[in-house]
C-alpha positions as CSV (number, residue, x, y, z in Angstrom):
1,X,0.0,0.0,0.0
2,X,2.7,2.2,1.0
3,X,3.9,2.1,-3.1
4,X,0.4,3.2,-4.4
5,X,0.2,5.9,-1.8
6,X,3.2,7.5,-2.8
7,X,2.5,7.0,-6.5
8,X,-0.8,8.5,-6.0
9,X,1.2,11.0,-4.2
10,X,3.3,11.8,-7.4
11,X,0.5,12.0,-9.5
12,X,-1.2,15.2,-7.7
13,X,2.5,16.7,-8.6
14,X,2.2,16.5,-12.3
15,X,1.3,19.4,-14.1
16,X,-0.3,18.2,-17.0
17,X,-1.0,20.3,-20.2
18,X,-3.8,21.9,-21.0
19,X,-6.3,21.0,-24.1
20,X,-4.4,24.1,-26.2
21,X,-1.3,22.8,-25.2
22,X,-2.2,19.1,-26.4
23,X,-3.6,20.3,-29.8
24,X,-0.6,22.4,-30.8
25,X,1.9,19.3,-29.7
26,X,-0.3,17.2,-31.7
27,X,-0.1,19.5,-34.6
28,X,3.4,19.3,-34.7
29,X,4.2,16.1,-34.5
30,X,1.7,15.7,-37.1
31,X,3.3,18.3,-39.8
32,X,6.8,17.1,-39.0
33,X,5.8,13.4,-39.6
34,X,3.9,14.5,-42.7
35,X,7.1,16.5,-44.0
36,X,9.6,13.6,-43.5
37,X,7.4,10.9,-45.2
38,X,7.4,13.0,-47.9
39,X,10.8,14.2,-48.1
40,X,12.2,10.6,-47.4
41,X,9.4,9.0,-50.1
42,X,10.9,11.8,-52.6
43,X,14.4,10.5,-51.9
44,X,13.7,7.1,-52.4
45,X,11.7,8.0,-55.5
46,X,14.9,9.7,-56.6
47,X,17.2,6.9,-55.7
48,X,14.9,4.3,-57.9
49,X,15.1,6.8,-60.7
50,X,18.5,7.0,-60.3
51,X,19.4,2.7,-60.1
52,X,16.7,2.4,-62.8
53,X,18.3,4.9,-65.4
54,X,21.8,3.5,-64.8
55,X,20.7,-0.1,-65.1
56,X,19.5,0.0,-68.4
């Protein structure tokens, strides 16, 4: 019991974000993940341009 206690304890420390907080992180990680799928999918579109040209 002693454990839970003190982890409910900890708990009532956190200072959690609020909703605007979570949407903007959400956003971001979002746009960022959107940007690098692209990027790295143009990349290896390139690449197999690339080994296709100079394989035929």
């Amino acid at each position: 019991m002693k454990f839970i206690d003190s982890v409910i304890d900890e708990m009532h420390k956190v200072t959690w974000p609020t909703f605007n907080e979570n949407v903007r992180d959400t956003t971001i990680v979002l746009l960022t993940s959107a940007f690098f799928g692209l990027f790295l999918g143009g990349v290896d579109w390139l690449l197999q341009q690339g080994i296709t040209f100079l394989s035929n």
